[in-house]
C-alpha positions as a Markdown table, in Angstrom:
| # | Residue | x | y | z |
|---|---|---|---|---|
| 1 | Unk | -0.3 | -22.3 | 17.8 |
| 2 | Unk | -2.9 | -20.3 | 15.6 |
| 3 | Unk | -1.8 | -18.1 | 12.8 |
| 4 | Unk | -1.9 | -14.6 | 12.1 |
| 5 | Unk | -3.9 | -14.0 | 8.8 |
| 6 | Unk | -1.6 | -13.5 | 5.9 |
| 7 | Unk | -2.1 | -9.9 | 4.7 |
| 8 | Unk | -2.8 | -9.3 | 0.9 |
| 9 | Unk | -2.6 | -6.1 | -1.2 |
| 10 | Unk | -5.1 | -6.5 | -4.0 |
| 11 | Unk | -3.1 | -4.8 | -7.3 |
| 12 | Unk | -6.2 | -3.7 | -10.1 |
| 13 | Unk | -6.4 | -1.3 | -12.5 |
| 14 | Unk | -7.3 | -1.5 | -16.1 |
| 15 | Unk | -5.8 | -3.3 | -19.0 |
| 16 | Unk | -1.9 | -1.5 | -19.8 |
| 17 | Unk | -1.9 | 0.8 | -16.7 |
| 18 | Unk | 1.3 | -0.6 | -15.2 |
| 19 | Unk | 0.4 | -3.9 | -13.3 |
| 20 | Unk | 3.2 | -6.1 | -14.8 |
| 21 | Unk | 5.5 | -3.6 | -14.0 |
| 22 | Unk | 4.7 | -2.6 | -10.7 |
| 23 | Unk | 4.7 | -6.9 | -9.5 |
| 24 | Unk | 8.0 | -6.9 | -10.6 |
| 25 | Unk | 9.3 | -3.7 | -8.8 |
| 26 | Unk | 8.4 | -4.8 | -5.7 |
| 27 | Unk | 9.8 | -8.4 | -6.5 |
| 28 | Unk | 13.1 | -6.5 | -6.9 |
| 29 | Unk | 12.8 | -4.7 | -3.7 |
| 30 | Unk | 11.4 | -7.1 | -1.1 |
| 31 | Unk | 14.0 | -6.7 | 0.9 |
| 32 | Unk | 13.3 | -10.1 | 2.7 |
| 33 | Unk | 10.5 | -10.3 | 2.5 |
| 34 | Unk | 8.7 | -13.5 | 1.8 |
| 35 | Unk | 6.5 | -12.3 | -0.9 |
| 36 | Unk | 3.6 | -14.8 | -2.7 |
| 37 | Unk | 2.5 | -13.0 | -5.7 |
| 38 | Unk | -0.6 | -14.5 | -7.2 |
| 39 | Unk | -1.6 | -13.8 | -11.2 |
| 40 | Unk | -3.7 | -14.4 | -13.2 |
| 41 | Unk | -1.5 | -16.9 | -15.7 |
| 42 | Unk | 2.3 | -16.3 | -16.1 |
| 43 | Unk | 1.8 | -14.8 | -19.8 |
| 44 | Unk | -0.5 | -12.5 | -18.7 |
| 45 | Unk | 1.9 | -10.8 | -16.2 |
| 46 | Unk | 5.5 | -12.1 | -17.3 |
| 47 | Unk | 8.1 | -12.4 | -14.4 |
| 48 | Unk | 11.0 | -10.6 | -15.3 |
| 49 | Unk | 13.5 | -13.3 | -15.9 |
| 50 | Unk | 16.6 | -12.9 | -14.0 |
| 51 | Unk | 14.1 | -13.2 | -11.1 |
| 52 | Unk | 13.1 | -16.4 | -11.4 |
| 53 | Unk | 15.4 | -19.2 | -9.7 |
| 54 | Unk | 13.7 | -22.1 | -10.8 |
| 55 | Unk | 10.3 | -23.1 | -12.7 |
| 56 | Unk | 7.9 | -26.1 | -11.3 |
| 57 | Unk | 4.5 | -26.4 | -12.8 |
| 58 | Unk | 2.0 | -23.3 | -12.4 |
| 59 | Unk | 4.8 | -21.8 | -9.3 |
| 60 | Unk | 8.0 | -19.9 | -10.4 |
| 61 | Unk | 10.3 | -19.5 | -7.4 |
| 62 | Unk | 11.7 | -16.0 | -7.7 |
| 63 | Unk | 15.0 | -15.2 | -6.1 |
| 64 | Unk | 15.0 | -13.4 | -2.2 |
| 65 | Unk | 12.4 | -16.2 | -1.2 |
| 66 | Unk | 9.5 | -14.9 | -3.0 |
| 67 | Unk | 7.0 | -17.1 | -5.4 |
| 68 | Unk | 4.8 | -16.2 | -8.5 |
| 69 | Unk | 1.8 | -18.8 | -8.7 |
| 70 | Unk | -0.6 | -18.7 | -11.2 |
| 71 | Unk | -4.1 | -19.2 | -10.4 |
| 72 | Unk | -5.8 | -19.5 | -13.9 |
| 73 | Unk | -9.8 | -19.5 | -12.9 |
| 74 | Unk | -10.2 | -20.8 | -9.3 |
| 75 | Unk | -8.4 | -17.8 | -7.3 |
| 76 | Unk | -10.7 | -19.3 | -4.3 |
| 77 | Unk | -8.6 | -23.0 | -4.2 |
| 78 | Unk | -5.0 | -21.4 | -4.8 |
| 79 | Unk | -5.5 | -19.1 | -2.0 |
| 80 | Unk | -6.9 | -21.9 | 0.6 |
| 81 | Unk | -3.9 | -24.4 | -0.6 |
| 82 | Unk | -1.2 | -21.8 | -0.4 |
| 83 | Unk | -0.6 | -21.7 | 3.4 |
| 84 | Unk | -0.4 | -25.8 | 3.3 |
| 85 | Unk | 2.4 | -25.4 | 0.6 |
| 86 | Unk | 4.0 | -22.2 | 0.9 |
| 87 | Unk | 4.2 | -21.8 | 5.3 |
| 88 | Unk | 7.3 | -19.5 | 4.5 |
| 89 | Unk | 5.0 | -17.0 | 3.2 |
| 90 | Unk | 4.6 | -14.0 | 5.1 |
| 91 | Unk | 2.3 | -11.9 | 2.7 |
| 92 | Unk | 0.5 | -11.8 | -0.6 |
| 93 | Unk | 0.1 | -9.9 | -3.7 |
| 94 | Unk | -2.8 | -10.5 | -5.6 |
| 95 | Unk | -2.7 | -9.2 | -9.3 |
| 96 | Unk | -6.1 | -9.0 | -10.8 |
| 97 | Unk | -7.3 | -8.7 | -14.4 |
| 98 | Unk | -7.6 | -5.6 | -15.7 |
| 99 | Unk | -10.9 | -5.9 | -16.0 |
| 100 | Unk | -11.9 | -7.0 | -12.7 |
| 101 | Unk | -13.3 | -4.9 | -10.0 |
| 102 | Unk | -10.4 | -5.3 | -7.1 |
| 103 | Unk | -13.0 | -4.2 | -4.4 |
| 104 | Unk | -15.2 | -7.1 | -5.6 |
| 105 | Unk | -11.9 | -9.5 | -5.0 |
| 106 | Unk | -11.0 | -8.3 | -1.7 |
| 107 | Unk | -14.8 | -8.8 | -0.5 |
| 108 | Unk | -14.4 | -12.6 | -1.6 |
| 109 | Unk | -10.8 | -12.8 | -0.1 |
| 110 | Unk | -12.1 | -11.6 | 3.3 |
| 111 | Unk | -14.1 | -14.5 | 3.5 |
| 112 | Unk | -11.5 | -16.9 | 3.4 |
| 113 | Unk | -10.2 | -17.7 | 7.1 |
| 114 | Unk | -6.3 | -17.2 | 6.6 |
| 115 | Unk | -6.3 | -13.8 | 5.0 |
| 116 | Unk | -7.4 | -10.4 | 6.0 |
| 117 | Unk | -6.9 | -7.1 | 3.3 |
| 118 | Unk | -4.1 | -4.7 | 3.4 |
| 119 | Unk | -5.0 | -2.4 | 1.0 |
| 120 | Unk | -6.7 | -2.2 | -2.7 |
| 121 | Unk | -3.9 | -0.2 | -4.9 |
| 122 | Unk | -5.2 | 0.4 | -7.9 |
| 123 | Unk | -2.8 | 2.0 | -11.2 |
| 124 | Unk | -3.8 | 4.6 | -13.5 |
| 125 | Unk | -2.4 | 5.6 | -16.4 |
| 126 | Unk | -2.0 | 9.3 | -16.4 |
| 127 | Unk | -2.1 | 10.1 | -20.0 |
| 128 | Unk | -5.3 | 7.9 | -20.9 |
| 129 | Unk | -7.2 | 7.5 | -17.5 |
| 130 | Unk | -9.5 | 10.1 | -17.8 |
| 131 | Unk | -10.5 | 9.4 | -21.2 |
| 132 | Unk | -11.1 | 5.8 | -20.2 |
| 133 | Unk | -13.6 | 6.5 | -17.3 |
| 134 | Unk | -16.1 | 8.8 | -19.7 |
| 135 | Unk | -15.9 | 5.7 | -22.3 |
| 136 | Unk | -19.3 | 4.4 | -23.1 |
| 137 | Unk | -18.3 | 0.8 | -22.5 |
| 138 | Unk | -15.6 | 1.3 | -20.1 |
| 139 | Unk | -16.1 | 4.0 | -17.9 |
| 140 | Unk | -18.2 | 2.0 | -15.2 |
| 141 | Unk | -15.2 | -0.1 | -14.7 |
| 142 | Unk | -12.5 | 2.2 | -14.6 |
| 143 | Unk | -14.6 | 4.2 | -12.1 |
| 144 | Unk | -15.7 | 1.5 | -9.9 |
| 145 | Unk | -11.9 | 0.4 | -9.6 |
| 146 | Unk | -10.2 | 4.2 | -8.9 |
| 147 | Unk | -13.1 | 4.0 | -6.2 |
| 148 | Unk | -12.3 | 0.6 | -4.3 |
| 149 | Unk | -8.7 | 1.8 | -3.6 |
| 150 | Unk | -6.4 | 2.9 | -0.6 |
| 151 | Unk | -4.2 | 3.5 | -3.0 |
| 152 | Unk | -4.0 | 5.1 | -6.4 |
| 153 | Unk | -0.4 | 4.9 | -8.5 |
| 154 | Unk | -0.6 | 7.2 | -11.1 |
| 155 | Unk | 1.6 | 5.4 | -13.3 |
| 156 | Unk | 3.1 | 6.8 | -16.7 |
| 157 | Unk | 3.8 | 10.7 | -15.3 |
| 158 | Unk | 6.9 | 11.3 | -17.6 |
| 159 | Unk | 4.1 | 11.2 | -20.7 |
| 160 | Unk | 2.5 | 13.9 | -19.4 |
| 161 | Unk | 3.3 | 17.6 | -18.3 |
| 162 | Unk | 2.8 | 18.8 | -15.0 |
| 163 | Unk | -0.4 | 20.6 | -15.6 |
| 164 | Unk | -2.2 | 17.3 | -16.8 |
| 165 | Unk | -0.3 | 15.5 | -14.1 |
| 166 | Unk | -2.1 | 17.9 | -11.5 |
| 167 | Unk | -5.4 | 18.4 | -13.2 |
| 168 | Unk | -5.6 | 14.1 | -13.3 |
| 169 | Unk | -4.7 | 14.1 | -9.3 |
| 170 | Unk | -7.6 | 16.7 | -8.6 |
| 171 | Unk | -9.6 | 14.8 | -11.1 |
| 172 | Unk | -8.7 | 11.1 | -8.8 |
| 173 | Unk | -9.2 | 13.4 | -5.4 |
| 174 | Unk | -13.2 | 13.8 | -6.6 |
| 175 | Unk | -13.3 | 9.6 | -8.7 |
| 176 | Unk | -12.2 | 8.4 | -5.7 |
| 177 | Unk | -11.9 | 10.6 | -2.2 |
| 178 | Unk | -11.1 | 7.8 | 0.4 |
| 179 | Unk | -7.7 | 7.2 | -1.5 |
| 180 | Unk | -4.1 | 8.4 | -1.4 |
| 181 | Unk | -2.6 | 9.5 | -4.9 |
| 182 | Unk | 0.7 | 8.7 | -5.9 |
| 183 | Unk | 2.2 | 10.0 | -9.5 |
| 184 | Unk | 4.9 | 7.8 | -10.4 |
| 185 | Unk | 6.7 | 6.6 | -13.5 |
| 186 | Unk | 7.2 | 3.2 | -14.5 |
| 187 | Unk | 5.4 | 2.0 | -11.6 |
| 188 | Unk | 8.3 | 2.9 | -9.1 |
| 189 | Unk | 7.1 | 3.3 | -5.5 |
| 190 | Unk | 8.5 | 2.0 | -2.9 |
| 191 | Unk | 7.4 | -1.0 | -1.5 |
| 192 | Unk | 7.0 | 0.4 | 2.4 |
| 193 | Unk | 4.0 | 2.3 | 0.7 |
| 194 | Unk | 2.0 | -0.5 | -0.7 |
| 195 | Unk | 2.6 | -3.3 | 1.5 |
| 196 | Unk | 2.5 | -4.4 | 5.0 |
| 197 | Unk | 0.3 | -1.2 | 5.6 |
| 198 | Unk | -1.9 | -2.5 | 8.5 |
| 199 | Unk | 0.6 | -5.2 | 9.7 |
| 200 | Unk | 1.8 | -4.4 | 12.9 |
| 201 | Unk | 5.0 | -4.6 | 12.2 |
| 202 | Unk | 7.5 | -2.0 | 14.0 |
| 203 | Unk | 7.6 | 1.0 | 11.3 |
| 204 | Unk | 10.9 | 1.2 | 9.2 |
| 205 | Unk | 13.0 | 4.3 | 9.1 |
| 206 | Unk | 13.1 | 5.7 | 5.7 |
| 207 | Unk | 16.0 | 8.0 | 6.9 |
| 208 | Unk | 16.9 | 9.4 | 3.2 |
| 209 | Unk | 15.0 | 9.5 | 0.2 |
| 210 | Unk | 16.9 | 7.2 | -0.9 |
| 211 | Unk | 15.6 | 4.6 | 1.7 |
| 212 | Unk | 12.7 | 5.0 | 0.3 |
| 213 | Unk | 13.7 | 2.5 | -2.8 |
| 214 | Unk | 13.1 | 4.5 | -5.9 |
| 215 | Unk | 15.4 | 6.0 | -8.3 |
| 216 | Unk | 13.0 | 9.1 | -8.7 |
| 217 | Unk | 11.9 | 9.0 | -4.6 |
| 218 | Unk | 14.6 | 12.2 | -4.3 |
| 219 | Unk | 12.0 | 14.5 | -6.3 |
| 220 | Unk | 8.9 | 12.6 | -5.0 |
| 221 | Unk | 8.7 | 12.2 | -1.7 |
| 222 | Unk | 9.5 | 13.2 | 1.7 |
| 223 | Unk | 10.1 | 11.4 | 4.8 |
| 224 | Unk | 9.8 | 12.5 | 8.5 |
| 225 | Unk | 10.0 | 10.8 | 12.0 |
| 226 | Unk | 9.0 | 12.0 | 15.4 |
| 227 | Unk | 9.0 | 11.0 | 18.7 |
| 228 | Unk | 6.0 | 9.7 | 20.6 |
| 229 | Unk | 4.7 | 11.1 | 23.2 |
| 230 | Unk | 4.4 | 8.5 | 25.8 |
| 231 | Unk | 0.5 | 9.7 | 26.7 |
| 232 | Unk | -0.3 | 10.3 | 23.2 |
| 233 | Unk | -4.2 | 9.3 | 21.9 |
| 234 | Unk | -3.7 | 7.2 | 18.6 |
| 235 | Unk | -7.2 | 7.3 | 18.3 |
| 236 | Unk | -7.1 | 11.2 | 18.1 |
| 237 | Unk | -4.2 | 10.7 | 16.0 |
| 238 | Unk | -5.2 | 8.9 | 13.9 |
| 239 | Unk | -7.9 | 10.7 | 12.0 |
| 240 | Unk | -5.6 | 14.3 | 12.3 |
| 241 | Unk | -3.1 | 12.1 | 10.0 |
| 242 | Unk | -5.8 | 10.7 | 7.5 |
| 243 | Unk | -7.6 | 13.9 | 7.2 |
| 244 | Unk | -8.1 | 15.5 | 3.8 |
| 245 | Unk | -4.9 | 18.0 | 3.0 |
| 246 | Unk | -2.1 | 16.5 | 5.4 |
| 247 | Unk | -0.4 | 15.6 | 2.8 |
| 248 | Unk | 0.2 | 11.6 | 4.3 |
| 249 | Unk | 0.7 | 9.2 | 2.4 |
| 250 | Unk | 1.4 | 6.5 | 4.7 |
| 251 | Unk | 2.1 | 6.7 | 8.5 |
| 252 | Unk | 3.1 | 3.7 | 11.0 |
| 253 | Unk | 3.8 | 4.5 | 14.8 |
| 254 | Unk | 4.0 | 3.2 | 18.0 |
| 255 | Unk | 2.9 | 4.5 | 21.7 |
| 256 | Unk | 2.0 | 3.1 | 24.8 |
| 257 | Unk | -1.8 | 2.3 | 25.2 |
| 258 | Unk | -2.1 | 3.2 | 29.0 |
| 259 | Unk | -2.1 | -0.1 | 30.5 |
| 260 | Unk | -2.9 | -2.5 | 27.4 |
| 261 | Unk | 0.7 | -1.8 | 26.7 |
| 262 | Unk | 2.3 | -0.8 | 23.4 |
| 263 | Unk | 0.0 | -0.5 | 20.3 |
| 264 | Unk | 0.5 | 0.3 | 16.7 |
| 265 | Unk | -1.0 | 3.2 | 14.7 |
| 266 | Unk | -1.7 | 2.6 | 10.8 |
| 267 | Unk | -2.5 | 5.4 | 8.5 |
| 268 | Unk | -2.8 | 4.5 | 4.7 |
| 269 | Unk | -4.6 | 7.2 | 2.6 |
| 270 | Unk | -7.5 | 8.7 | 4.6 |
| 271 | Unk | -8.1 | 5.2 | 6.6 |
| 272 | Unk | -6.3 | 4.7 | 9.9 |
| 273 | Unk | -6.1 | 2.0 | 12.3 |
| 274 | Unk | -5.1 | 1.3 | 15.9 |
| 275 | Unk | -4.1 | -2.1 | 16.3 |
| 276 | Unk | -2.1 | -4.2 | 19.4 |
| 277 | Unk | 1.8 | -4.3 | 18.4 |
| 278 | Unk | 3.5 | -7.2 | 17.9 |
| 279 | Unk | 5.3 | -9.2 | 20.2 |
| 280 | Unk | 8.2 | -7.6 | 21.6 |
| 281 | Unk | 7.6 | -4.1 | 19.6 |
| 282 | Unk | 9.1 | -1.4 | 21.9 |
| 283 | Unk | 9.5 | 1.3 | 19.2 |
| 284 | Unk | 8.0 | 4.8 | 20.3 |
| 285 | Unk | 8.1 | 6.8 | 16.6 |
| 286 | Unk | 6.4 | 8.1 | 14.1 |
| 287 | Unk | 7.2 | 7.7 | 10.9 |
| 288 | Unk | 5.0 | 9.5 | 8.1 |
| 289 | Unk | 5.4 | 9.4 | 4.3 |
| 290 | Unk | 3.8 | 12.1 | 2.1 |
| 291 | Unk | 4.6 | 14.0 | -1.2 |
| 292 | Unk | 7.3 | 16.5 | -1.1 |
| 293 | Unk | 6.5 | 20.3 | -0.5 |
| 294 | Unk | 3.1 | 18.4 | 0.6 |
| 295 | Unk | 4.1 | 17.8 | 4.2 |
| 296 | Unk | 3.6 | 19.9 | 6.9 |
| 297 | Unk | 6.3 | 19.3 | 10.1 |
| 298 | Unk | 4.6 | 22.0 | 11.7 |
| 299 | Unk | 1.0 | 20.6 | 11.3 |
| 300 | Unk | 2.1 | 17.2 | 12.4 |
| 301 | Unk | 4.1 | 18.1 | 15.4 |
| 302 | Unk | 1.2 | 20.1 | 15.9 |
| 303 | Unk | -1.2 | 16.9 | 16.3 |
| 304 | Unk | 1.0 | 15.0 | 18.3 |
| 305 | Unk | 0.9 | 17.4 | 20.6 |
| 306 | Unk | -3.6 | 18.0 | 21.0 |
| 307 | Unk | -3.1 | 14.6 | 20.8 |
| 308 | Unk | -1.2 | 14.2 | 24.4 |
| 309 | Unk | -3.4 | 14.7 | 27.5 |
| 310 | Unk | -0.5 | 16.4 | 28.9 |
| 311 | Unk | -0.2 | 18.9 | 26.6 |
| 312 | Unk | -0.3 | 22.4 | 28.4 |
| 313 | Unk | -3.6 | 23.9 | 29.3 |
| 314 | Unk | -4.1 | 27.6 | 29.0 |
| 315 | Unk | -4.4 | 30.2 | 31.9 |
């Protein structure tokens, strides 16, 4: 039996942005997941301790089922051995220096057989991020990273008043205007936003903000669900949900494909994809993530419905 690629999220951004802390996060809230996280070497991206279950060589087994391995130069060989020693594994988060180009990474990961990309999220530091990209010697980095991503995570937000915070997300819409940008502090996001983001998988119902699984998600984001049409076009859909000003962060649904059966709708920044379901995926909902006050119910409701041929034609 073939299979599936393993997914990975490729995690850049530049030196002190957040990286460390955001790895660990999501370590903490895998929520079963059987998470590999890759890094560079285990002192430049220290495991929080508690997590770690037991120690053997250049692999740290962190508690839930996750591991941390260290891939010190030759990213290439620890990536094509993994599957061999880790077939538990059911996705992978690549950390990247903070001087590497994360869009340059994922190219070179697509290459490899086993894996296909889930997204590029790349952290920002709110306070210095603008400053860094008109340095002299680092600005061509910091910009070609903001641009690579699907995902921004404007990290450090409490260090910052709200007019900076909103001048640095108009500032990231125009560095970088294929990506999604989430203000955060101390790297909280939930992981349902930067993982398993073209997966397949049936769409989880963040019912409460709380579900989202961070301590701040109350005053951050929102959460709705719909119903699916059963005629719906997720290829009309789609791009309705990833246009500019929707106000989605992330949207997974399901619908039936007219007689290809049930397929699975993917919206992560202003990318979407329309892929088959996985086996036994019956699920007919929408579920879309987005900033609060950004959200439209109206709008999106709105979409499903142009989106239906049996939506109502006028006299």
């Amino acid at each position: 039996m073939t299979r599936e690629p393993l997914p990975v999220t490729v995690v850049g951004g530049y030196l002190g942005a957040g990286k460390t802390t955001l790895v660990n996060h999501l370590l903490r809230s895998a929520d079963g997941r059987r998470i590999a996280v890759l890094v560079n070497d285990f002192g430049a991206t220290p495991i929080d301790r508690d997590l770690i279950v037991a120690t053997d060589g250049d692999t740290l087994e962190i508690s839930g089922g996750c591991v941390c391995c260290s891939y010190g130069s030759d990213l290439m060989e620890t990536l094509m051995a993994l599957p061999q020693q880790r077939p538990d594994v059911e996705r992978v988060v690549l950390e990247v220096s903070g001087v590497a180009l994360p869009g340059m990474v994922a190219n070179a990961v697509t290459l490899l057989e086993p894996y296909r990309i889930d997204a590029i999220v790349v952290l920002a530091d709110a306070e210095t991020v603008e400053r860094q990209a008109d340095d002299t010697y680092l600005g061509d980095t910091i910009q070609r990273q903001l641009a690579a991503a699907d995902l921004i995570v404007l990290n450090r937000c409490d260090l910052v008043d709200d007019i900076a915070r909103d001048r640095t997300i108009a500032w990231l819409a125009d560095q970088a205007p294929d990506a999604r940008v989430l203000p955060t502090t101390h790297a909280r996001i939930a992981p349902e936003l930067l993982i398993g983001l073209r997966d397949g998988s049936t769409p989880r119902r963040p019912a409460t903000p709380q579900a989202l699984g961070v301590p701040d998600a109350a005053t951050l984001y929102d959460a709705l669900e719909f119903d699916m049409p059963s005629d719906v076009d997720l290829q009309e859909l789609g791009p309705l949900l990833a246009a500019p000003g929707s106000g989605v962060l992330r949207a997974k649904g399901m619908a039936r494909d007219g007689s290809r059966g049930i397929a699975a709708l993917h919206v992560v920044g202003r990318r979407f994809s329309v892929d088959p379901a996985p086996s036994g995926g019956a699920s007919t909902k929408l579920v879309v993530i987005g900033l609060r006050n950004h959200l439209d119910h109206h709008a999106i409701s709105d979409a499903l419905r142009k989106t239906s041929s049996k939506q109502e034609t006028p006299c």
